[in-house]
Structure formats: C-alpha cells, structure tokens
C-alpha positions as CSV (number, residue, x, y, z in Angstrom):
1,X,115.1,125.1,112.1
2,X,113.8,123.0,109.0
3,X,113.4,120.4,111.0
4,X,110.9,122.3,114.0
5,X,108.9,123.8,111.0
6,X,108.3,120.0,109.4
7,X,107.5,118.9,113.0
8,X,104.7,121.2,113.3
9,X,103.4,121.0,110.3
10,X,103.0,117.0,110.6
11,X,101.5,117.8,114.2
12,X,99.1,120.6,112.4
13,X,98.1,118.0,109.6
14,X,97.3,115.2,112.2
15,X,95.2,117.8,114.3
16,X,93.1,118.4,111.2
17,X,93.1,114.9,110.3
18,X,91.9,114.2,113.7
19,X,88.9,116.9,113.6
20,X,88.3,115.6,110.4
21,X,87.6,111.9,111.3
22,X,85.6,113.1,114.5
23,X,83.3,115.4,112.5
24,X,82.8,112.4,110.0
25,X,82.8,109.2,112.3
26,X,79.0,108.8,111.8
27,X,78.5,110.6,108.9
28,X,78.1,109.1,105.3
29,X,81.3,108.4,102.6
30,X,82.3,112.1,101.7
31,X,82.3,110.3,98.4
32,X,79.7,107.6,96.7
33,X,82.4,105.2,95.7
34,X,86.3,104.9,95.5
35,X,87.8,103.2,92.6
36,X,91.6,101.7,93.2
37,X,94.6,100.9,90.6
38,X,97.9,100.5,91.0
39,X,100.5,97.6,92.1
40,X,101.6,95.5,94.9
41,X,101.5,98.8,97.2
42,X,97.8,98.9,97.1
43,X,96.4,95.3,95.6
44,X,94.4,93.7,98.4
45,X,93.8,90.1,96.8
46,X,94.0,90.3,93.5
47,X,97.0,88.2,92.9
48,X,95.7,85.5,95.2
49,X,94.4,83.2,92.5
50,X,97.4,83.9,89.8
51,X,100.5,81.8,89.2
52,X,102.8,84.2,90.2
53,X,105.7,84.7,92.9
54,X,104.0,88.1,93.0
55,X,101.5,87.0,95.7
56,X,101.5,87.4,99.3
57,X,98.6,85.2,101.0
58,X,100.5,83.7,103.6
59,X,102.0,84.1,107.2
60,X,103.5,86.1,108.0
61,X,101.9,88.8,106.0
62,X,98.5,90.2,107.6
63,X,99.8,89.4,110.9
64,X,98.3,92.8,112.4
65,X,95.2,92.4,110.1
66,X,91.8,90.9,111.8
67,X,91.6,88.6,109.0
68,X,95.8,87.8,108.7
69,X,96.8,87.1,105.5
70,X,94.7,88.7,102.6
71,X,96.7,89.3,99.6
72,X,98.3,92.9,101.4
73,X,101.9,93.0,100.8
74,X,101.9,94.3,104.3
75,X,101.8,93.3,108.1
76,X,98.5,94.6,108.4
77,X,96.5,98.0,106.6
78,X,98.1,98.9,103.1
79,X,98.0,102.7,102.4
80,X,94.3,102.3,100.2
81,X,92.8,100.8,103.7
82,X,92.8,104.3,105.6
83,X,92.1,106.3,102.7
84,X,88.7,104.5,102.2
85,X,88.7,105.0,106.3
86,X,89.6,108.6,105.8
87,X,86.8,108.9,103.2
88,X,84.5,107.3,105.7
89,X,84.0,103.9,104.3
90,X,83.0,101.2,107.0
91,X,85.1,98.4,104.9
92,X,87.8,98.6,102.6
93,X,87.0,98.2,98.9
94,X,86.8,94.4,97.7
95,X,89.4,93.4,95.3
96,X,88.0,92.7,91.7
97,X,88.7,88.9,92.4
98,X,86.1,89.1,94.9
99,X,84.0,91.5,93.8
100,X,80.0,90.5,93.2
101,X,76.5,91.5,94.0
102,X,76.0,94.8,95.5
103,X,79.5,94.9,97.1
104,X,80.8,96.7,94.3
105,X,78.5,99.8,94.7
106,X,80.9,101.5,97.4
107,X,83.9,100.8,94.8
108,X,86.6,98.2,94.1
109,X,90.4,97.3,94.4
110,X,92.1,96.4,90.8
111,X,95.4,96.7,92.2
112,X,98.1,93.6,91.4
113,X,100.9,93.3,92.8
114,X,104.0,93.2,89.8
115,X,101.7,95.1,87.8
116,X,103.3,98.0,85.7
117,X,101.9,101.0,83.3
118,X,103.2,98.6,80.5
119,X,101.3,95.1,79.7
120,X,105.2,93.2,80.0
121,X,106.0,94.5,83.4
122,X,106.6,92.0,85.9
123,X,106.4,89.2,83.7
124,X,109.6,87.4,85.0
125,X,107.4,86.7,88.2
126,X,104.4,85.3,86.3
127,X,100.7,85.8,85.7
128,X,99.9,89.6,86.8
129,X,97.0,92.2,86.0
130,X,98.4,95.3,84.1
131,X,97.0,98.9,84.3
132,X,95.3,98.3,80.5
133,X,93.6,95.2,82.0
134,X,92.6,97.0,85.0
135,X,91.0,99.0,83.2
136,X,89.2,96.5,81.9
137,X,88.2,94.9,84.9
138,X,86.7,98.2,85.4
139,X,84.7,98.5,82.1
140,X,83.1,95.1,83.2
141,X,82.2,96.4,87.0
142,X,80.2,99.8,85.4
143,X,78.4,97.1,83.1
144,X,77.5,95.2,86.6
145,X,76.7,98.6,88.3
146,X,74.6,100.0,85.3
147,X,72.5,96.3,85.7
148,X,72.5,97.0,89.6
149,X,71.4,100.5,88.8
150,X,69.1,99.8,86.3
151,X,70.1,103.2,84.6
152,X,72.8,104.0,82.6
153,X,72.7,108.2,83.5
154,X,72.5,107.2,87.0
155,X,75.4,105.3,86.7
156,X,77.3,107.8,85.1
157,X,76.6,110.2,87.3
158,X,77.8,108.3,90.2
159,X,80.8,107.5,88.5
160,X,81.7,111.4,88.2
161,X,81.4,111.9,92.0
162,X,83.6,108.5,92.7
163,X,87.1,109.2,93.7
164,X,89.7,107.1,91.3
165,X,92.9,106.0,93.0
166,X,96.4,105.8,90.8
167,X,99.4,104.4,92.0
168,X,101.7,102.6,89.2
169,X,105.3,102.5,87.7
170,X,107.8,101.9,90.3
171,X,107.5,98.4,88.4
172,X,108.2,99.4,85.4
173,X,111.3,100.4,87.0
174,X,112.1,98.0,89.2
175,X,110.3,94.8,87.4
176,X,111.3,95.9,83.8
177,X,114.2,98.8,82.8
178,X,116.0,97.4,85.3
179,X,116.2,93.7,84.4
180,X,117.9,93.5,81.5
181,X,118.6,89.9,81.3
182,X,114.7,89.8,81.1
183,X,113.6,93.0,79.2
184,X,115.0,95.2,76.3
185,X,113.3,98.6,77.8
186,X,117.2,99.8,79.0
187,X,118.5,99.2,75.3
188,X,115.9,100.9,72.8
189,X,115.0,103.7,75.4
190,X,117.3,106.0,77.4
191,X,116.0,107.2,80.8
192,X,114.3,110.3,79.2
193,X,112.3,108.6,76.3
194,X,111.3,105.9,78.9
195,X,109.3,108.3,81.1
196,X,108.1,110.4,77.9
197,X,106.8,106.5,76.6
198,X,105.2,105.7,80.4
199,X,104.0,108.7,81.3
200,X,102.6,109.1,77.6
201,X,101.0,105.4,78.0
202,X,99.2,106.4,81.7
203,X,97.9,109.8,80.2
204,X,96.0,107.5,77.9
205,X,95.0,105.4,80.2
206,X,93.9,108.1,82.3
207,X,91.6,110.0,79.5
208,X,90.2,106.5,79.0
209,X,88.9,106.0,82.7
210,X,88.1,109.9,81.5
211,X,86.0,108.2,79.0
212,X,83.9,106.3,81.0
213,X,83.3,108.5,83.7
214,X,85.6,109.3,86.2
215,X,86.1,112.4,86.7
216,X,88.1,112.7,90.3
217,X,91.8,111.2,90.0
218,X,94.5,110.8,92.7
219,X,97.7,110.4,90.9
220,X,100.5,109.2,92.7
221,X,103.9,110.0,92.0
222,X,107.0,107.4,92.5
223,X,108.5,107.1,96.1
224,X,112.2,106.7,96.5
225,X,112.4,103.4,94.8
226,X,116.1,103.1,95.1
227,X,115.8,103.0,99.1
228,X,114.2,99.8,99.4
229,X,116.4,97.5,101.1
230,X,115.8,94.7,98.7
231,X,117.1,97.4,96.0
232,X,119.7,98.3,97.9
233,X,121.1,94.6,98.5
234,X,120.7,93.9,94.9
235,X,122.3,96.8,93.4
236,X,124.6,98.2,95.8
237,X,124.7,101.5,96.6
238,X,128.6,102.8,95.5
239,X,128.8,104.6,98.5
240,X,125.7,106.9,98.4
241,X,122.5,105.5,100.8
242,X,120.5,104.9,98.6
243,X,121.0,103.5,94.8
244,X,120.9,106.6,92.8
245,X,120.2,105.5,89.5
246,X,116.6,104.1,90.9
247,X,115.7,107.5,92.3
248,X,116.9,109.3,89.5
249,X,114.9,107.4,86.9
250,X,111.6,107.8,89.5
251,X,112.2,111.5,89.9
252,X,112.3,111.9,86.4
253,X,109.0,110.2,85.6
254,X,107.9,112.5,88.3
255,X,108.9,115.7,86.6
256,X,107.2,114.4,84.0
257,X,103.8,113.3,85.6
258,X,103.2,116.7,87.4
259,X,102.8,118.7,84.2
260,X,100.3,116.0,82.9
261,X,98.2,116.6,86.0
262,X,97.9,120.4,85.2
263,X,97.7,120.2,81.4
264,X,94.7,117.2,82.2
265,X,92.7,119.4,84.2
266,X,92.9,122.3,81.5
267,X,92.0,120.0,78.5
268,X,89.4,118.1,80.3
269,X,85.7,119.4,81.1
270,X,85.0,119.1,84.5
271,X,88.2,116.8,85.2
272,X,89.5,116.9,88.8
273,X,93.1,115.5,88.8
274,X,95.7,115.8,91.6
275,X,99.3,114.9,91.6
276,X,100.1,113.2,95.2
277,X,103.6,112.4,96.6
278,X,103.1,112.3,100.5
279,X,106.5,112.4,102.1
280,X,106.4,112.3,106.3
281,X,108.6,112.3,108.6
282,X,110.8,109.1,108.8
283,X,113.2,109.7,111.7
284,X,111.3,107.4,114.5
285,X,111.8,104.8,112.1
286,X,114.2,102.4,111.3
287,X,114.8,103.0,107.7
288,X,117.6,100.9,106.8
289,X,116.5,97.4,106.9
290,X,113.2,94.9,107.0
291,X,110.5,93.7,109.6
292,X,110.5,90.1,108.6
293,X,113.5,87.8,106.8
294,X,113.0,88.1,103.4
295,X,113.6,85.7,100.5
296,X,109.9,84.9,98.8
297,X,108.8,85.4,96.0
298,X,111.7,87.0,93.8
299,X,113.4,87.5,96.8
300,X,112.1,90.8,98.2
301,X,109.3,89.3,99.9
302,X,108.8,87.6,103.4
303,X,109.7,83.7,104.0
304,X,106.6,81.9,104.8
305,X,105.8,81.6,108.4
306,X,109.0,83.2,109.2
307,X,109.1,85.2,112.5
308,X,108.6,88.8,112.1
309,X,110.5,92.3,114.6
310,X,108.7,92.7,117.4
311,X,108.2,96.4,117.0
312,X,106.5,96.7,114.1
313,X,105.2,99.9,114.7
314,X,108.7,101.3,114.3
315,X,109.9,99.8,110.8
316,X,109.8,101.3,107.5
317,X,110.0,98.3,105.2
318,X,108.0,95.2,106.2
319,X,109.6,93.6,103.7
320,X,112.2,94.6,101.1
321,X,110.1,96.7,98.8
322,X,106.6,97.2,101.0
323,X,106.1,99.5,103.9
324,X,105.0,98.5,107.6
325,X,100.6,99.4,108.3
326,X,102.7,101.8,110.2
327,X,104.4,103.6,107.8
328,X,101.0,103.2,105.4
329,X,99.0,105.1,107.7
330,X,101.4,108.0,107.7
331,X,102.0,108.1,103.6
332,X,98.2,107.9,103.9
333,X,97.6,110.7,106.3
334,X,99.9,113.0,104.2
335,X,97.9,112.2,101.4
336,X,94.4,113.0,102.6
337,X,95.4,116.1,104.4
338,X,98.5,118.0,103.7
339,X,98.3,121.1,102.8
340,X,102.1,121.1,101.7
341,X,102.1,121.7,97.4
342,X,105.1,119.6,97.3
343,X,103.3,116.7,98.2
344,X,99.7,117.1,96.8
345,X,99.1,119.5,93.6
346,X,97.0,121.2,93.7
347,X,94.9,119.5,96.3
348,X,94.7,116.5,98.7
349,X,92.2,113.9,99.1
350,X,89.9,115.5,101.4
351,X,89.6,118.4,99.2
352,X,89.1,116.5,95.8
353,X,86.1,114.8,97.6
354,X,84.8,117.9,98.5
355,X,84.8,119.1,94.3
C-alpha cells in the first residue's frame, strides 16, 4: 500500500513538473539569478585548475554531456544543471573559475569538489575551495556585478530576488571525522558536538550571505552517506546494507539543520529559507554498485578513460560517491516540485522563486 501511494505521488509531482516546464519553456528565469555552493555534488569546474585528486576533468566523466568532461563529478548533468533548467535558465551557471564579463549576471557555480563547512575538510586530497572561501568568491562577484550594474541598490535588490543554492557537509563526514589518521575532529568532538559545531559554523555562514543580500536559500540536507559504494567497500558494513555509523552521524546533522531553517526565517527580515532532502524512488535502479571502475582520485572516483555500464540510465552511483545524470535529474525533480514536507520544509524550489 506504501508503496502504490509513493508511486503516485512521484507520477503526480512529474505531471506538475511537466506542466510546469511547458507553461515556462519560453518564458523568462522565474528568478533573476541563481547563486550555487556546495561540494563535489554540484561543482561544475571549479576544481579543474587545483592540485588536487579532487578533480574530475577527464574521460570518462561527461560522457553524456555535449561538451564531455567539464569538471561534473558525473556522466553527464549534475543535480544544479536542471534546477537552473527548472528555473528556466537557457545555460547552466558558469563556475567561478570561469566566471567574467556579463556571464555572471544570471548567477554562478562556487561549488568544489572535497569542499566541507570547515576550512580543513578534504585536505588529504589537496588544494580545494571551502564554504568560507566560497563565500568569498562571492563577495568579489557582487563587487563585479555592482561595476556591471553601475548601482549599488540595484544590485542589492537583485540579489534579494536571486535564488541561493546550499549543499555542503557530507565531507566533513566523509573527508574529515572519519579519517582519523588525517584529522583529530573524531577525538575532541563526539558525534553530537560535531553537528552542534557544523551546523553552528553554516548558520553563520548563512547570515553572512544574509548580510550581503541573499535573501532566498535552498538548504540541503545530507543524503545517505553511508550507502555509497565507495563507503561501503571501505568501511564494511557488519552486516547491515548500508554503513550505519555514516547515516547516523548525517541524520543527526540533519535533525539539527531543520530547526535552523525555521528559527532563520523567524529571526531574519524578509529571509526565505527552505530545508530540502529530495528522496525518490530508487527501485528501477541498481543501487548497490558503480557505472564505471573506480580507483581515481582517493579511490572513489572513475579510472581515466576507463569504459563505463552501458545502461547508464539505470545506475545510482556513477562512481563511488556521485550519482548517475539519471539519478540527478530525479533528486532534482523532487527538489523543485514535491509537495511532500519530509522532503522540502516548508517549500520547494518552485515555490521559493515564486516569494
């Protein structure tokens, strides 16, 4: 029975997706600009230039992608890609590596791949961009816009009707607490004083964006880190399927994150902050391995010019930490139109655009 009612409600979600996209196809962006931060889930580029394993601009990565390989940790579209689509962008947002002229007035990717809410995340990999620095980056494009602009209220006001993307921590899981032969975080902090201290650090970071305009956020929760089948390999799982101590340690950061959302939107004037975990139906995939033969990078990422599955279209995990296009356009769906609480408090993309 649970299983009929999430089958129509995925169908009823896609219907209004699809009326959605039709009524907008040549209409303008339901918002001005769309601002992105976050990790390896949504950088588009960023890491490109950086001496780090963290980076992804070879074959087969961006094999389904017009341009192949980009800097997507991804076989084609990552999750960001049909957002801005959703939103009715024409082109995805340039990452901030490429970012200049008047390509930056429809918004930008800050996204790196290894990056963490903490500056020491992902270090063991090499040269990254953390949230603080994103944020940064950021500081410097409103200075380019306001010069573009030629008006700092303008600006401003532009900035308070731009959508502001925010997907982070599952490396400062994964990349730090985790990796005790590389960081201390698992000895000074037990779980519960590690998500009060990152979910502390990003409701700073948060008022800061705040600060200098933004007034929209998407929030993302942490996805069932302990399922990836690079996690999996390296941890074991002690019977259960998944490794438990992962999820555990992302759903309590989540508990924590969803009361921050709320208590944001009551302390800040005119703030529009929603909490997003988008969870759809897996069960015509296969969940339980990866699309291409991993061993890059740190070892969850594809070989280079390796040979990829055939049917894409049907895997989970391109990799052994990143999802398929496939599986990005579904988390991506969820999050721009479901109507479920559970997965987007108190509303989802469509209707924060729409505030």
């Amino acid at each position: 029975m649970a299983y009929k009612l999430l089958k129509s409600l995925e169908v009823v979600a896609i219907s209004v997706l699809f009326v959605i996209l039709q009524n907008s196809a040549n209409a303008k962006p339901q918002v001005p600009c769309y601002f992105i931060f976050g990790d390896s889930l949504s950088d588009n580029g960023n890491n490109n230039n950086l001496n780090t394993l963290a980076k992804v601009n070879y074959s087969p990565y961006g094999i389904d992608f017009p341009k192949g390989p980009t800097g997507r940790f991804s076989n084609g579209k990552n999750m960001q890609d049909y957002i801005a689509e959703y939103l009715g962008f024409t082109r995805s947002m340039p990452p901030f590596a490429e970012s200049k002229g008047e390509n930056i007035l429809n918004g930008v990717n800050y996204a790196s791949g290894a990056a963490g809410i903490r500056d020491e995340t992902g270090k063991d990999l090499g040269d990254r961009i953390p949230l603080d620095k994103q944020i940064q980056n950021h500081k410097i494009i409103i200075l380019r816009l306001s010069k573009l602009m030629r008006n700092n209220i303008e600006t401003i006001l532009l900035l308070n009707r731009c959508i502001y993307s925010i997907q982070i921590g599952s490396n400062d899981y994964i990349n730090n607490y985790f990796k005790p032969e590389f960081y201390d975080t698992s000895r000074r902090f037990t779980q519960m004083q590690y998500a009060t201290l990152l979910v502390h650090q990003l409701s700073n970071q948060l008022k800061t964006l705040y600060n200098n305009g933004a007034r929209k956020f998407a929030v993302y929760g942490l996805s069932l880190i302990g399922c990836a089948p690079f996690a999996i390999s390296e941890y074991g799982t002690n019977g259960s399927f998944c490794v438990d101590k992962l999820n555990n340690a992302a759903a309590l950061f989540n508990e924590m994150l969803m009361p921050l959302i709320h208590q944001l939107n009551n302390d800040l004037p005119y703030a529009k902050f929603t909490y997003l975990t988008p969870s759809p139906n897996s069960t015509t995939f296969v969940t339980n391995g990866t699309c291409c033969t991993i061993g890059g990078g740190g070892g969850e990422l594809c070989l280079k010019n390796s040979k990829p599955c055939s049917n894409r279209g049907r895997f989970l995990f391109w990799d052994g930490f990143h999802p398929t296009e496939a599986w990005n356009e579904k988390v991506a769906e969820r999050a721009y139109s479901s109507e479920s609480s559970l997965e987007a408090n108190p509303f989802n993309i469509h209707k924060l655009a729409k505030l």
